[in-house]
C-alpha positions as a Markdown table, in Angstrom:
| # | Residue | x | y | z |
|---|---|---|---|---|
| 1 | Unk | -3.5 | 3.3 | 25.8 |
| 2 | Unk | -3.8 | 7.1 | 25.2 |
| 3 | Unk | -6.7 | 7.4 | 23.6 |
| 4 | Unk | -9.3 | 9.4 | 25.1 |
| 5 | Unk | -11.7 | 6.7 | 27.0 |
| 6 | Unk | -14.9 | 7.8 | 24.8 |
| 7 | Unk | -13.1 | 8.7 | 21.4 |
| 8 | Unk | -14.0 | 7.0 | 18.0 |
| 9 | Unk | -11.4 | 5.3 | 16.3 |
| 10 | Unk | -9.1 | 6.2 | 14.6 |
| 11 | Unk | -10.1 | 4.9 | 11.1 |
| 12 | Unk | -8.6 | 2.7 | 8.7 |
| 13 | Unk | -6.7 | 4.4 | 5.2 |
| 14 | Unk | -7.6 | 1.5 | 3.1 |
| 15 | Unk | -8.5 | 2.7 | -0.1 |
| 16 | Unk | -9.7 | -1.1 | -2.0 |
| 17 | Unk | -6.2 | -0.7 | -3.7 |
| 18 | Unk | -4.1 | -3.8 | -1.6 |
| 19 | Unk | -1.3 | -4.5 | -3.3 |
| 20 | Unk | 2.3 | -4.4 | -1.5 |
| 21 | Unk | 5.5 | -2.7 | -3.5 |
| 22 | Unk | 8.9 | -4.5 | -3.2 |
| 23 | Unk | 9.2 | -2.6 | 0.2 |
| 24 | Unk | 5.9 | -4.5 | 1.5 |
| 25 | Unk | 3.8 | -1.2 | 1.4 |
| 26 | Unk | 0.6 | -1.1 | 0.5 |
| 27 | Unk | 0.6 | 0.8 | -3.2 |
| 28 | Unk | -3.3 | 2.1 | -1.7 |
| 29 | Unk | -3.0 | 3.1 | 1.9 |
| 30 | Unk | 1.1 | 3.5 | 2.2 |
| 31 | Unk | 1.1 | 1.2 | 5.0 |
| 32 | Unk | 3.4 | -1.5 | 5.8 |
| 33 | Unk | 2.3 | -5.2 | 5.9 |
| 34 | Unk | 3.1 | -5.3 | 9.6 |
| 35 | Unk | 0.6 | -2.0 | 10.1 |
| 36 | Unk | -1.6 | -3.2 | 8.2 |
| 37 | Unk | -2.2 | -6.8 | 10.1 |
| 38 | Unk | -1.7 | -4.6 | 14.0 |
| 39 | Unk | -4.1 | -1.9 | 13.2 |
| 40 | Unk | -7.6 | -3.5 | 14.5 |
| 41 | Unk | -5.0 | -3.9 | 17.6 |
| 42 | Unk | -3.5 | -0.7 | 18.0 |
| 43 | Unk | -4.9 | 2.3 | 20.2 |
| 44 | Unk | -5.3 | 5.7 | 18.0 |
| 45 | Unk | -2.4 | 7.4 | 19.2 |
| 46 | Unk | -0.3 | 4.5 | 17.3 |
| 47 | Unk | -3.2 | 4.8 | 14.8 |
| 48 | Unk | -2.5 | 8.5 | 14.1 |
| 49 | Unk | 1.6 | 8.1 | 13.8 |
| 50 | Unk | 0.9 | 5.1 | 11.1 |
| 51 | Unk | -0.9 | 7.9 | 9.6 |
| 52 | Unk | 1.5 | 10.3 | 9.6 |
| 53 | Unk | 4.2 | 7.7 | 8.6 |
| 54 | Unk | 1.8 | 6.6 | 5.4 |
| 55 | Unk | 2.0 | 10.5 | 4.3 |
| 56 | Unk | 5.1 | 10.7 | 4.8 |
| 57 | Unk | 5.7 | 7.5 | 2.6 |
| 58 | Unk | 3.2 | 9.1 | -0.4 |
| 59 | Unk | 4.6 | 12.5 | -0.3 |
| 60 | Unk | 8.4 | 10.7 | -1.0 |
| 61 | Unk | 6.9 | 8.4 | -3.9 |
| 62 | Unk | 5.4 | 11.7 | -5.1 |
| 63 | Unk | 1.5 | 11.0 | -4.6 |
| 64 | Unk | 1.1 | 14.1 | -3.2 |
| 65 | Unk | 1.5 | 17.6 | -4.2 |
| 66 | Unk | 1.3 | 20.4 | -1.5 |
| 67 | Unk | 0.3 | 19.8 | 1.8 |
C-alpha cells in the first residue's frame, strides 16, 4: 500500500444515483462495476486514480463543464 500509515480514506463518490449504463458505469459516481465492488478493498492511491478515471469518464459524457 501507499497510503500514508495515518491518512483517512479516501472516500467513496457515490452519489445515491446506482444505476449502471450499457458500459457497466455507474450513471451517479462514473465508476465501473468492478470499482465499485474493489473499493472498500483498495488502498487510496488506487482510490484517488478511480477518481481521476470517474472524471475523466464525466467530463467525456459531458457532465462537466470547466475544470
Amino acid at each position: 500500500m501507499n497510503s500514508r500509515p495515518h491518512e483517512r480514506p479516501v472516500a467513496s463518490p457515490c452519489v445515491s444515483i446506482c444505476a449502471l449504463d450499457e458500459q457497466d458505469i455507474c450513471t451517479g459516481c462514473q465508476r465501473t462495476a468492478t470499482e465499485i465492488t474493489q473499493w472498500g478493498r483498495l488502498d487510496n492511491t488506487a482510490r484517488r486514480e478511480i477518481l481521476a478515471l470517474c472524471h475523466e469518464r464525466a467530463r467525456a459524457q459531458g457532465l462537466l463543464i470547466g475544470g
